[in-house]
KOLKOL-775618 format. One record per residue: x, y, z of N, C-alpha, C in turn. Coordinates in nm, 3 decimals. Atoms other than C-alpha are relative to their C-alpha. Last residue first. Layout:
<rs>
[r [X,Y,Z],[X,Y,Z],[X,Y,Z]]
...
</rs>
This chain:
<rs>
[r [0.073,-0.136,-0.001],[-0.446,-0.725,4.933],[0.053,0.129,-0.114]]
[r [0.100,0.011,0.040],[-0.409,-1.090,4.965],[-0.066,0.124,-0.028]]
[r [0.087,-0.048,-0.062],[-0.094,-1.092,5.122],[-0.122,0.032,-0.017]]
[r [-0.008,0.039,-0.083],[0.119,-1.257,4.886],[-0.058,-0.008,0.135]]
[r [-0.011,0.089,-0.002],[-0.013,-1.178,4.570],[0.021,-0.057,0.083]]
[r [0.096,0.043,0.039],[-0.122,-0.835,4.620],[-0.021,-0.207,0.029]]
[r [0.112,-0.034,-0.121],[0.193,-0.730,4.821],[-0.183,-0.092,-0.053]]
[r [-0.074,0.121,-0.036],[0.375,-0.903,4.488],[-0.093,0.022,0.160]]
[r [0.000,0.139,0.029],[0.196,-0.708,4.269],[-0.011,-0.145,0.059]]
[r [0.202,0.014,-0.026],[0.153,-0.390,4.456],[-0.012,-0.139,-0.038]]
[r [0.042,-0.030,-0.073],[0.557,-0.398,4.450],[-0.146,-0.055,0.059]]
[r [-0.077,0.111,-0.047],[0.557,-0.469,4.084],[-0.028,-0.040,0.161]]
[r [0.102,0.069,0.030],[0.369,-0.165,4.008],[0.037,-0.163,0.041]]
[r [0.068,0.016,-0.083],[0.580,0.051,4.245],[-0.133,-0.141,-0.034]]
[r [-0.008,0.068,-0.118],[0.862,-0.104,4.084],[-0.104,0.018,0.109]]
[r [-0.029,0.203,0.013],[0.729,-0.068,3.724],[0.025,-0.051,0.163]]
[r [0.121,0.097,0.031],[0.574,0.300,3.827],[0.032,-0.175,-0.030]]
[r [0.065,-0.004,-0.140],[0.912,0.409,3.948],[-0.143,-0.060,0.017]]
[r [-0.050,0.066,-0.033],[1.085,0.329,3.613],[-0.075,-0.029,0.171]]
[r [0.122,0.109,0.032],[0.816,0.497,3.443],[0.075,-0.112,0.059]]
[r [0.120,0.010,-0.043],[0.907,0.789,3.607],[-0.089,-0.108,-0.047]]
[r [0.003,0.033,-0.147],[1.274,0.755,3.583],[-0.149,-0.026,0.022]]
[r [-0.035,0.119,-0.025],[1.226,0.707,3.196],[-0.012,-0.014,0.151]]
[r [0.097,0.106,0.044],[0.991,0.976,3.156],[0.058,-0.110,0.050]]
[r [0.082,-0.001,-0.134],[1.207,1.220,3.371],[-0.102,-0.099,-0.027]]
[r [-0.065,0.093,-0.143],[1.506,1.141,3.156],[-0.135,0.004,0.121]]
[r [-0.081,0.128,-0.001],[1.324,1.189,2.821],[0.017,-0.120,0.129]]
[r [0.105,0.060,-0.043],[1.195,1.534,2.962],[-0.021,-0.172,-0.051]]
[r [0.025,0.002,-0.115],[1.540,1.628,3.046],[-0.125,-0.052,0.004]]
[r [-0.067,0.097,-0.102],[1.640,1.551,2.714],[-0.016,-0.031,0.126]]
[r [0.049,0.138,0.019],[1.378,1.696,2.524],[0.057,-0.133,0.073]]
[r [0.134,0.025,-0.031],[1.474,2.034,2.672],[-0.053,-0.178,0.014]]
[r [0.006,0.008,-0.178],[1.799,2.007,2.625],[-0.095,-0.055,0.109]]
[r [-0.010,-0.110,-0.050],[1.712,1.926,2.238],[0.030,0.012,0.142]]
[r [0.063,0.046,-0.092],[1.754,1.580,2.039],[0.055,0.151,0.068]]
[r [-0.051,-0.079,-0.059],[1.877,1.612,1.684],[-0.095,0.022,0.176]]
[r [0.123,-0.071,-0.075],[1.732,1.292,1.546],[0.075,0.081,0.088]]
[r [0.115,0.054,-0.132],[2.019,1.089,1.381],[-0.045,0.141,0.063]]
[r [0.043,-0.070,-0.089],[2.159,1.160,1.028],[-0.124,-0.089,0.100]]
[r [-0.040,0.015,-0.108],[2.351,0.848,0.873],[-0.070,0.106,0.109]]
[r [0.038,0.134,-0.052],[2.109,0.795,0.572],[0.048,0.036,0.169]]
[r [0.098,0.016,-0.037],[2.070,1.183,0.502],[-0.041,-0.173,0.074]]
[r [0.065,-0.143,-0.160],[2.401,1.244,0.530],[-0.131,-0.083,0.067]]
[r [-0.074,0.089,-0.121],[2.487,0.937,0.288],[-0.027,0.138,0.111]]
[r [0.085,0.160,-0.005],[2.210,1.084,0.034],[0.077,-0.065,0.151]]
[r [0.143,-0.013,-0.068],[2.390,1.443,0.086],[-0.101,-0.114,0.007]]
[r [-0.076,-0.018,-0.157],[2.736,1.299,0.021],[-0.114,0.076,0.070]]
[r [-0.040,0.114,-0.068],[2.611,1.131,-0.275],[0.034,-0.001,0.137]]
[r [0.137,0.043,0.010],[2.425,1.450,-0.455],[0.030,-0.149,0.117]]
[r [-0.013,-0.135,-0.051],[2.812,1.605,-0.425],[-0.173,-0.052,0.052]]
[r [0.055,-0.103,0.066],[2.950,1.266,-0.535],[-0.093,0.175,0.096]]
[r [-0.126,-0.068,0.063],[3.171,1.033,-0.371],[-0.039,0.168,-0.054]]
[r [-0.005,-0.107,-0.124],[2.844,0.854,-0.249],[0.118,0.129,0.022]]
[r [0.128,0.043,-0.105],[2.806,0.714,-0.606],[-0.005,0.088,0.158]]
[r [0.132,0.095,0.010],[3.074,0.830,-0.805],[-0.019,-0.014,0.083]]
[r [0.115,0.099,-0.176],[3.348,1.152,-0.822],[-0.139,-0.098,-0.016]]
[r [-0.070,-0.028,-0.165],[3.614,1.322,-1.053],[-0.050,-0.069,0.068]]
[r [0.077,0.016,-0.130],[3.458,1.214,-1.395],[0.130,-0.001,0.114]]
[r [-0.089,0.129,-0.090],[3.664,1.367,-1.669],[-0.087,-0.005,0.138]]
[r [-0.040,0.019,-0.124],[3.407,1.599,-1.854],[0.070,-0.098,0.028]]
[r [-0.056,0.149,0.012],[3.295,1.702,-2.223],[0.071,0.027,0.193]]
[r [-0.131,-0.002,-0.065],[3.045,1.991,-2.311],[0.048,-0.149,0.042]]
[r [-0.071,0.151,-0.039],[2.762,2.083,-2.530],[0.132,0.023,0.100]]
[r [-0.141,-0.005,0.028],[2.527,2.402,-2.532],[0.111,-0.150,-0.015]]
[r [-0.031,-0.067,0.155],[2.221,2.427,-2.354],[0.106,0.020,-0.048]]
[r [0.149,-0.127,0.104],[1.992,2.352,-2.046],[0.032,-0.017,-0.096]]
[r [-0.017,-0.079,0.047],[2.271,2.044,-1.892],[-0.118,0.048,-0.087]]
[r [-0.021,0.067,0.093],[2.166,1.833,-1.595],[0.014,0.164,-0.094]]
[r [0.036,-0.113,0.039],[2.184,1.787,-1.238],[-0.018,-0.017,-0.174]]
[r [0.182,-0.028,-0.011],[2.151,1.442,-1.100],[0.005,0.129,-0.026]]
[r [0.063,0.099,0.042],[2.587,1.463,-1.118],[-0.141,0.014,0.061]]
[r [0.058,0.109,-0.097],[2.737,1.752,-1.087],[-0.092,-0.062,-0.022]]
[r [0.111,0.076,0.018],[2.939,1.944,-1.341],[-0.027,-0.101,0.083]]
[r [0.045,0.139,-0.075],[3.269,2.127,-1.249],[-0.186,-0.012,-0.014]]
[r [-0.060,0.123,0.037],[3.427,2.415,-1.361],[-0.027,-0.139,-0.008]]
[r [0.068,-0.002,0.128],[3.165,2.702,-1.276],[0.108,-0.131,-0.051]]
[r [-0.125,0.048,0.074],[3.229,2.594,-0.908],[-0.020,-0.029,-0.140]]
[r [-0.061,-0.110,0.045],[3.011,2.907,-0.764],[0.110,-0.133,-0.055]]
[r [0.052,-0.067,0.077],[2.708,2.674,-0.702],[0.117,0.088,-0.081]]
[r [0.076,0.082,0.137],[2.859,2.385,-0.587],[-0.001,0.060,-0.083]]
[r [0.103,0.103,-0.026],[3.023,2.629,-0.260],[-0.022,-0.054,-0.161]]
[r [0.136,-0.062,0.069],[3.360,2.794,-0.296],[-0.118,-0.129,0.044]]
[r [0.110,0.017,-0.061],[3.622,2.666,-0.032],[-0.168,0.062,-0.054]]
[r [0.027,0.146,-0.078],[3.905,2.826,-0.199],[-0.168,-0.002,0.097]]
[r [0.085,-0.028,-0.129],[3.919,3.078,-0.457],[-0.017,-0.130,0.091]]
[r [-0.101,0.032,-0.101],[4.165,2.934,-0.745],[-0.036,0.031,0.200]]
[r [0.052,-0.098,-0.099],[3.897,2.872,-0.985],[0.155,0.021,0.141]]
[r [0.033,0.050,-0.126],[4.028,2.646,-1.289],[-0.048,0.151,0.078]]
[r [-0.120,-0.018,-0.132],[3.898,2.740,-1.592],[0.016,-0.047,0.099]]
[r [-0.100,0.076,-0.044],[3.692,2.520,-1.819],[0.113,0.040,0.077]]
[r [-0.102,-0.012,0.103],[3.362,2.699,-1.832],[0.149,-0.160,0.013]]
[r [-0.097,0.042,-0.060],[3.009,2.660,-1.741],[0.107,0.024,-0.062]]
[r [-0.090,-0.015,0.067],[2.704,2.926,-1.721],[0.134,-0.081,0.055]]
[r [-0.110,-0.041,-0.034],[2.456,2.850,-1.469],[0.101,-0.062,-0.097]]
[r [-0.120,0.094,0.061],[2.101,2.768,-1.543],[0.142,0.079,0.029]]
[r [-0.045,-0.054,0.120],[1.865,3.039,-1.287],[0.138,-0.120,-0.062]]
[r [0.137,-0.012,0.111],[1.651,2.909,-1.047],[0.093,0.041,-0.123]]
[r [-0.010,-0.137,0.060],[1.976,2.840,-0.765],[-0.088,-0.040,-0.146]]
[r [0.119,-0.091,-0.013],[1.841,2.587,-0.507],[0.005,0.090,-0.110]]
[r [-0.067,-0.145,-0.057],[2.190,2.463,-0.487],[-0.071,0.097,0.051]]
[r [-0.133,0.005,-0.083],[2.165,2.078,-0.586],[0.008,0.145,0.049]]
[r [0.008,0.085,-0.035],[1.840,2.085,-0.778],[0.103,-0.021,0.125]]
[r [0.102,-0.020,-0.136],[1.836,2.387,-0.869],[0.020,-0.113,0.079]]
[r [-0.046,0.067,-0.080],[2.158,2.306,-1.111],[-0.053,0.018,0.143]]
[r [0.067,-0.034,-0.099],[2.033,2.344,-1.441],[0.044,-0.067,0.143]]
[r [0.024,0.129,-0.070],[2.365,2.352,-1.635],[-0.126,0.044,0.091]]
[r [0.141,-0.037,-0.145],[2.446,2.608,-1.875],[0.008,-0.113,0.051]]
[r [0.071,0.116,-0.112],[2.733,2.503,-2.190],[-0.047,0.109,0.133]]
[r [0.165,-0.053,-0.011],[2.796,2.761,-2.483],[-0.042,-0.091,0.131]]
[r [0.045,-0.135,0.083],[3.072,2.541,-2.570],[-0.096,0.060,0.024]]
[r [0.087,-0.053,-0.010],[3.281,2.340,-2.304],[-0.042,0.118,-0.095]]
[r [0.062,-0.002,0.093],[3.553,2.094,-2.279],[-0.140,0.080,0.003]]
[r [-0.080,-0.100,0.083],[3.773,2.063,-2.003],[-0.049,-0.015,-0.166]]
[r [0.034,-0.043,0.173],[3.487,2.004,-1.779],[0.175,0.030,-0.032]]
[r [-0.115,-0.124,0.035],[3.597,1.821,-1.412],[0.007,0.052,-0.145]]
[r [-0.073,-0.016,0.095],[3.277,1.580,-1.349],[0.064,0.121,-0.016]]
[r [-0.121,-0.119,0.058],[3.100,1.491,-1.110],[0.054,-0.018,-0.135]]
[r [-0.058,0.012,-0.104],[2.832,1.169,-1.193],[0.071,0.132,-0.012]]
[r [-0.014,0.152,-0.052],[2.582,1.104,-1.446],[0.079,0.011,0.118]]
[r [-0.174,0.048,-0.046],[2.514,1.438,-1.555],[-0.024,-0.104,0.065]]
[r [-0.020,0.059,-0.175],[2.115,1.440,-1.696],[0.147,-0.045,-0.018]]
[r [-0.048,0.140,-0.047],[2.159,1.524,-2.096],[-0.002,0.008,0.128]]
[r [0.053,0.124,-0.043],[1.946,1.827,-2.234],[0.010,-0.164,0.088]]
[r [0.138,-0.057,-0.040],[2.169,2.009,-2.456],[-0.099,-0.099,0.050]]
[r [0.061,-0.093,0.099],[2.462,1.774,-2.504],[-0.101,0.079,0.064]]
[r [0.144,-0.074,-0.063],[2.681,1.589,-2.253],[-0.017,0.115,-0.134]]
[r [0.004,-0.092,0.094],[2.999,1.344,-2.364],[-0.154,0.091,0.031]]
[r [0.142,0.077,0.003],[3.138,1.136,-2.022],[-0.023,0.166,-0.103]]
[r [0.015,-0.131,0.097],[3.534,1.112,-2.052],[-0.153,-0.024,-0.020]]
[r [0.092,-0.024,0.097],[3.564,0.858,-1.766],[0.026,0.086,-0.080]]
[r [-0.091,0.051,0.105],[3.874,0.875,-1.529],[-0.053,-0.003,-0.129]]
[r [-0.098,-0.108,0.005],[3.659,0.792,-1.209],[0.128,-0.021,-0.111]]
[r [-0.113,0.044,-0.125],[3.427,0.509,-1.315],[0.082,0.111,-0.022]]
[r [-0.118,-0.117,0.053],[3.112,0.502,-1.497],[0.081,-0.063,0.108]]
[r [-0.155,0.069,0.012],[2.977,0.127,-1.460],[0.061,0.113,-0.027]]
[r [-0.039,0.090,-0.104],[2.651,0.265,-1.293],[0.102,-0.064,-0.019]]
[r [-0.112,-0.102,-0.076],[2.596,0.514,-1.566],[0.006,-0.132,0.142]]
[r [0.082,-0.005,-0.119],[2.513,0.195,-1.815],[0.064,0.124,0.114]]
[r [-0.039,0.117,-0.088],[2.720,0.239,-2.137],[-0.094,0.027,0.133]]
[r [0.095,-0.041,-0.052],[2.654,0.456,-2.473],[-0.023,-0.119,0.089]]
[r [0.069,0.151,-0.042],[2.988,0.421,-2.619],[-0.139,0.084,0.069]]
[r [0.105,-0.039,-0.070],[3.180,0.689,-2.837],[-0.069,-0.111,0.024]]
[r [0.122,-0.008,0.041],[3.518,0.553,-2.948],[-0.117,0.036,0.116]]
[r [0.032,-0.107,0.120],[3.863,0.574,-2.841],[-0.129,0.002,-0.096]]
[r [-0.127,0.111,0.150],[3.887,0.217,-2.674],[-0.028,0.123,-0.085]]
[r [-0.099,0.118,-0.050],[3.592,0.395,-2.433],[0.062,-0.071,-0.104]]
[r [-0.111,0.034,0.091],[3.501,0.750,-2.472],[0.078,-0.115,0.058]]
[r [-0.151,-0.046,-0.017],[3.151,0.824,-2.300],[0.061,-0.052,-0.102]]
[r [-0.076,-0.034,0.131],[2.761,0.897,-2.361],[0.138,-0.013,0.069]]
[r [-0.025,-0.143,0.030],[2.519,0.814,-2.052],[0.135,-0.069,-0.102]]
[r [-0.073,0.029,0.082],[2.241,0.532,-1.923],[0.099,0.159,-0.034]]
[r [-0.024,0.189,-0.047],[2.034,0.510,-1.605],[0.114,0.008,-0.139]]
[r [0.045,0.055,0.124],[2.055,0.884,-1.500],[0.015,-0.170,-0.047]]
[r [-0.100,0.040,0.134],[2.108,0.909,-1.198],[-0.086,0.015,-0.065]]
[r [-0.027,-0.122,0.063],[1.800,1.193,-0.986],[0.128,-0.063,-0.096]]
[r [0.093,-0.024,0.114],[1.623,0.857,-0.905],[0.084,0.106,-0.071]]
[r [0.006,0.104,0.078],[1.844,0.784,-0.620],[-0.049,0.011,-0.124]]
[r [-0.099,-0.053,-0.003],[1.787,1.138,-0.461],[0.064,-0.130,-0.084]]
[r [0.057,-0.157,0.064],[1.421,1.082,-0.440],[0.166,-0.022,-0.095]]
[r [0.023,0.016,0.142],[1.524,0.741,-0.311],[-0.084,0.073,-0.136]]
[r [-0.104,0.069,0.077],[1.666,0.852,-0.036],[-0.031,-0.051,-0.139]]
[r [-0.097,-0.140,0.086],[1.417,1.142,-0.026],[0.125,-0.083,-0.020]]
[r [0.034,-0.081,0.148],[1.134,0.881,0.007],[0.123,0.081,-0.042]]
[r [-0.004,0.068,0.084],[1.321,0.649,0.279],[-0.030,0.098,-0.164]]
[r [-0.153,0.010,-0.060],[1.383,0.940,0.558],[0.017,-0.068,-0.192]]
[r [-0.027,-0.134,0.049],[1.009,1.017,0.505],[0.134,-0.003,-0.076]]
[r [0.053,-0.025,0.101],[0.923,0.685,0.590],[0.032,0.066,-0.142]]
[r [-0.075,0.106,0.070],[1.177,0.682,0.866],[-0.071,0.003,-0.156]]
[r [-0.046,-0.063,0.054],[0.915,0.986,0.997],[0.156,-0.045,-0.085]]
[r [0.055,-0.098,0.038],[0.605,0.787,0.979],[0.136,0.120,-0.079]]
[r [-0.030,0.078,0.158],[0.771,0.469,1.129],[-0.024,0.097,-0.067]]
[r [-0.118,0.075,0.030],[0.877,0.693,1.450],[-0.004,-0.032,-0.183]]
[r [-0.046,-0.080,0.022],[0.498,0.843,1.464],[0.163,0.026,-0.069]]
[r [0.076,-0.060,0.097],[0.372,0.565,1.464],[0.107,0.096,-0.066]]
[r [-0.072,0.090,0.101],[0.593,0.394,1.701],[-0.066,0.045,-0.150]]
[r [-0.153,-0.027,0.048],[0.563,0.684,1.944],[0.081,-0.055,-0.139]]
[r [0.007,-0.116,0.066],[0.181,0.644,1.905],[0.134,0.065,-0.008]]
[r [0.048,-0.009,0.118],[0.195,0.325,2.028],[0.000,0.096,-0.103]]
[r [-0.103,0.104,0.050],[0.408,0.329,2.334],[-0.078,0.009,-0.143]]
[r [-0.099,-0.052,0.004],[0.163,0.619,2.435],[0.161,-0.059,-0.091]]
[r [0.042,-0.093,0.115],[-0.157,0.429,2.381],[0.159,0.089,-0.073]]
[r [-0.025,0.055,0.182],[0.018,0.163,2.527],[-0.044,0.102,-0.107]]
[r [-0.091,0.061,0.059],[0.055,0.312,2.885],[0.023,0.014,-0.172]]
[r [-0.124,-0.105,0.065],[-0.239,0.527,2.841],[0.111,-0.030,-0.043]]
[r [0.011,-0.083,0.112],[-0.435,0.217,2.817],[0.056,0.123,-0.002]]
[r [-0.049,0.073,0.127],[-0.275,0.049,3.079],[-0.010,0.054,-0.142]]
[r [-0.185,0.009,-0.061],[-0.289,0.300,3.354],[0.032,-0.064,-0.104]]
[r [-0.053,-0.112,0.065],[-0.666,0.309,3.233],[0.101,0.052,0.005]]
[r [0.029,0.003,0.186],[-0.721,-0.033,3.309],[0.040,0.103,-0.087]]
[r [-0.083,-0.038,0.085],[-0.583,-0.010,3.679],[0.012,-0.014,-0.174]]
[r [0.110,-0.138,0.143],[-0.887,-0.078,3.882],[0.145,0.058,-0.030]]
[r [-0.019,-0.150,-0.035],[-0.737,-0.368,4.008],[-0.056,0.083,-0.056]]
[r [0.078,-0.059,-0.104],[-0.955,-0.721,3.984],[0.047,0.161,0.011]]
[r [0.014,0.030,-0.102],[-0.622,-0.957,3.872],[-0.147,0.082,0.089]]
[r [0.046,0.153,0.012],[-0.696,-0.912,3.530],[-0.008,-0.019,0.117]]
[r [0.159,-0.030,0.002],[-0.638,-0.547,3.618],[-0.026,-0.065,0.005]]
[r [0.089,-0.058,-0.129],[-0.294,-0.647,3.815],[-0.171,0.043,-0.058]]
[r [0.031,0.127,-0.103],[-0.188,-0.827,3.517],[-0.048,0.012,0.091]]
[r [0.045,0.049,0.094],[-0.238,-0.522,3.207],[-0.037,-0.147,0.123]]
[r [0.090,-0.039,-0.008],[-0.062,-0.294,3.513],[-0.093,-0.091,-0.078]]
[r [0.025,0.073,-0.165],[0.231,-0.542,3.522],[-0.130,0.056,0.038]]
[r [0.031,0.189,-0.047],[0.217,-0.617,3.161],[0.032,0.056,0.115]]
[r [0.119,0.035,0.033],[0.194,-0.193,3.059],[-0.047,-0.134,0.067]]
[r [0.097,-0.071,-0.083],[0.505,-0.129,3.279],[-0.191,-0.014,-0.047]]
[r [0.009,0.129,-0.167],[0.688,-0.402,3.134],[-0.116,0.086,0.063]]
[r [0.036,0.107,0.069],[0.606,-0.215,2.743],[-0.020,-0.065,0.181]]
[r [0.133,-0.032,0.048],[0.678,0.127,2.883],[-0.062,-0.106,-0.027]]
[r [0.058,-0.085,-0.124],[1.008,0.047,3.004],[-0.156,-0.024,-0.006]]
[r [0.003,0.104,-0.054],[1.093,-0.151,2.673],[-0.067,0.027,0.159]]
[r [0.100,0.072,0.038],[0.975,0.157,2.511],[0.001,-0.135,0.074]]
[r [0.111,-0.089,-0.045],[1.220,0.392,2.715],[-0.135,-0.092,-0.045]]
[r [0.004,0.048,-0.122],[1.493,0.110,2.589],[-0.072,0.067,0.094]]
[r [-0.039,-0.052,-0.060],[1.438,0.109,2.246],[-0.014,0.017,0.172]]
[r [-0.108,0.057,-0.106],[1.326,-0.160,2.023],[0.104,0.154,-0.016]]
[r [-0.014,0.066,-0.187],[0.997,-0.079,1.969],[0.150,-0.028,0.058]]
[r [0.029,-0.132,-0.082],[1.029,0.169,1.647],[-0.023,-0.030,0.140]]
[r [-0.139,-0.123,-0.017],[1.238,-0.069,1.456],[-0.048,0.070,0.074]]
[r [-0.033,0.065,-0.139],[0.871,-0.314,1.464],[0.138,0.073,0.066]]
[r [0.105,-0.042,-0.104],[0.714,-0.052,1.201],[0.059,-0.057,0.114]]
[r [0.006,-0.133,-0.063],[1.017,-0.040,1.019],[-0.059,0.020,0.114]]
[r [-0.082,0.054,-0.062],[1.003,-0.451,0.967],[0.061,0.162,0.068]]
[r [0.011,0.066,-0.132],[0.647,-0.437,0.881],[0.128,0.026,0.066]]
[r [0.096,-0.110,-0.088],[0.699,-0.189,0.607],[-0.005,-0.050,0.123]]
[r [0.183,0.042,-0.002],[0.981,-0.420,0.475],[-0.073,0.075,0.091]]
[r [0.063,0.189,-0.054],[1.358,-0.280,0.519],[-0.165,0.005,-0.051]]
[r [0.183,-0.018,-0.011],[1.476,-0.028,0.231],[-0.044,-0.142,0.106]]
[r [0.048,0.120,-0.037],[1.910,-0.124,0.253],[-0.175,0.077,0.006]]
[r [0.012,0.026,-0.146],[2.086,0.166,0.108],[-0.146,-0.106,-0.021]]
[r [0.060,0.120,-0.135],[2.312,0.217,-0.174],[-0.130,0.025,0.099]]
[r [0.028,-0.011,-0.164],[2.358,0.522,-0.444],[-0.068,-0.114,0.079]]
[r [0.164,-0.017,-0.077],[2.483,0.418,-0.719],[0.021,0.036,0.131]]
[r [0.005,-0.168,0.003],[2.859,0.447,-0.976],[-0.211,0.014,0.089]]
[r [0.076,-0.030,0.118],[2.993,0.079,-0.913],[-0.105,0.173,0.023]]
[r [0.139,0.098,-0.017],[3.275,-0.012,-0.733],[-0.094,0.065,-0.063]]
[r [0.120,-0.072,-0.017],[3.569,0.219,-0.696],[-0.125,-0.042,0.012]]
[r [-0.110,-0.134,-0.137],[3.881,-0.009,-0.719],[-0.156,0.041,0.078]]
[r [-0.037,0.047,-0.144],[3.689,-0.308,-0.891],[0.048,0.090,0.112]]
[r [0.129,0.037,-0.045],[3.522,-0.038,-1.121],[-0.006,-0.113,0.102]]
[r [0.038,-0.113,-0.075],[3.869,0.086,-1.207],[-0.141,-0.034,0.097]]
[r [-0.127,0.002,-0.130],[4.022,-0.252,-1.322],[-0.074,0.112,0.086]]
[r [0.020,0.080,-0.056],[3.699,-0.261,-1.575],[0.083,-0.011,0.167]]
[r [0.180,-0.060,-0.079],[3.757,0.101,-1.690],[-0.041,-0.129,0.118]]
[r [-0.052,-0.101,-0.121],[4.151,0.020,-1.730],[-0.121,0.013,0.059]]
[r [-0.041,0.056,-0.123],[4.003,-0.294,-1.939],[0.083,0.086,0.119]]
[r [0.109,0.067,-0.069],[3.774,-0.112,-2.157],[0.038,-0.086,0.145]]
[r [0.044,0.100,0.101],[3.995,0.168,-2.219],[-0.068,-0.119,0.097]]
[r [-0.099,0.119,-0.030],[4.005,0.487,-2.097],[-0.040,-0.104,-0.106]]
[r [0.067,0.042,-0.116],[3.907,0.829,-2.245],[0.054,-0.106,0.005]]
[r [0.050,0.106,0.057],[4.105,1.001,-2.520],[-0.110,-0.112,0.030]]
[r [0.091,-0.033,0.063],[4.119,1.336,-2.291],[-0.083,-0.125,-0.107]]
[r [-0.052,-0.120,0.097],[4.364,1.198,-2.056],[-0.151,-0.002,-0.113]]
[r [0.067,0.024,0.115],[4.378,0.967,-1.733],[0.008,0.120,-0.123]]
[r [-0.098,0.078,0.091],[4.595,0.903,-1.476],[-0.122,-0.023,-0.094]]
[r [0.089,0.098,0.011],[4.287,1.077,-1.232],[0.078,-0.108,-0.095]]
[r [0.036,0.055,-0.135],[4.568,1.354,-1.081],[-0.080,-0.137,-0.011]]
[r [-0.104,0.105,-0.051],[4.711,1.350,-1.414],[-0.032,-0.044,0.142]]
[r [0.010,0.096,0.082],[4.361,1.439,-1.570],[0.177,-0.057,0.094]]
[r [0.142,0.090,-0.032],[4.290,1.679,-1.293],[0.063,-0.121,-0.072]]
[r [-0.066,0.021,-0.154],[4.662,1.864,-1.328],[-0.111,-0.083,0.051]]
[r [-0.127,0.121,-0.009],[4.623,1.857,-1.698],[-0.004,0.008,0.166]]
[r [0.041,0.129,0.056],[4.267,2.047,-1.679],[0.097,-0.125,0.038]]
[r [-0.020,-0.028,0.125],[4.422,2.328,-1.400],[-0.085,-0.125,-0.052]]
[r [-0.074,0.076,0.134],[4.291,2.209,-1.062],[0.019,0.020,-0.145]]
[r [-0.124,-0.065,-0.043],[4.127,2.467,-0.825],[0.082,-0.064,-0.129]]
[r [0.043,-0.136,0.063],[3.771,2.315,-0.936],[0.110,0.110,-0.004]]
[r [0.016,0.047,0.134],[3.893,1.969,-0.787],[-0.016,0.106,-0.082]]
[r [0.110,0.076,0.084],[3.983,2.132,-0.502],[0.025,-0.069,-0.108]]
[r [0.089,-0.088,0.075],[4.357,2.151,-0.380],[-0.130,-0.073,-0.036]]
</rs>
């Protein structure tokens, strides 16, 4: 079953935890299990993007094919402008490449930004105000009017509670939460009035949650890790004209080669 399917007690025994919240050293034990409540990924150096965009093996093509045309002009050929398309081309792929990695980078760390850096729980039976990066599944995290959710969370506690939750669903309007479970399967974000997601945050009302899910775990987490692992949907189309680039620049290296070696050896 969902998480949103789950009576309260059937969450809290599923997470061996209970409304009191944990204690400092179950939390600690937990945070070795689970590791710490962020979203990861490696940002290389502008330079080191920009050079990511040569090493592929259509560019390596493109690259020999420039140095044999780039040696035959030196040599006298009228092949200058064989070169400069060459590279122009190799160039403007890598542009274009770093340009849309760029992109790739901003909404990871769009989506990074949307924790909160600090949030309200119940640790050793008292209210703590602890870094959200040491939540840990099992939490009791306390949300008022106003508070950014730190991570999921399974409500069994809720008065008057909304949640703006555009952010995650698109939907403009705050959405009323409760503590039932849902028994509908396969609902989307939007329709799991049970459940609070983390980078969203509450309009109005208070409410209390057992964290279900951190860092990539999360609903905001499993669209960040999308967005890292998605590769460039590549069309039929694009494929065939791909393959006719590569053959065709494969035919230019050996004819250029060829001329090279005719050049060099025969004087012509």
């Amino acid at each position: 079953s969902k998480w949103y399917q789950l009576t309260v007690e059937e969450a809290f025994k599923e997470l061996e935890a209970d409304s009191s919240g944990l204690t400092s050293s179950g939390a600690k034990a937990r945070l070795e299990k689970y590791g710490y409540n962020e979203l990861k990924f490696k940002k290389p150096s502008v330079i080191m993007r920009f050079l990511r965009q040569f090493h592929n093996t259509l560019v390596y093509v493109l690259l020999a094919a420039a140095s044999v045309t780039g040696i035959l002009t030196l040599r006298g050929e009228d092949m200058l402008a064989d070169t400069v398309v060459i590279m122009g081309v190799v160039i403007l792929n890598a542009v274009l490449g770093f340009f849309q990695e760029g992109k790739t980078e901003a909404a990871l760390e769009a989506l990074r930004k949307m924790i909160v850096a600090e949030c309200t729980v119940l640790r050793d039976g008292e209210q703590k105000v602890i870094p959200t990066r040491e939540l840990v599944p099992g939490d009791i995290v306390l949300l008022n009017g106003g508070d950014k959710i730190p991570a999921d969370l399974r409500l069994f506690f809720s008065k008057d509670a909304s949640a703006d939750e555009a952010a995650l669903t698109g939907e403009s309007m705050p959405v009323a939460k409760h503590v039932d479970p849902i028994a509908t399967p396969d609902l989307s974000p939007g329709d799991q009035r049970c459940i609070a997601f983390g980078g969203t945050f509450i309009t109005r009302g208070s409410a209390r949650g057992v964290v279900i899910a951190t860092a990539e775990n999360t609903e905001f987490g499993k669209i960040a890790k999308m967005v890292k692992e998605t590769r460039k949907v590549v069309t039929p189309l694009q494929r065939k004209i791909a393959a006719f680039t590569k053959t065709l620049m494969i035919a230019i290296l050996l004819l250029g080669l060829a001329n090279f070696i005719m050049g060099y050896f025969f004087g012509f």
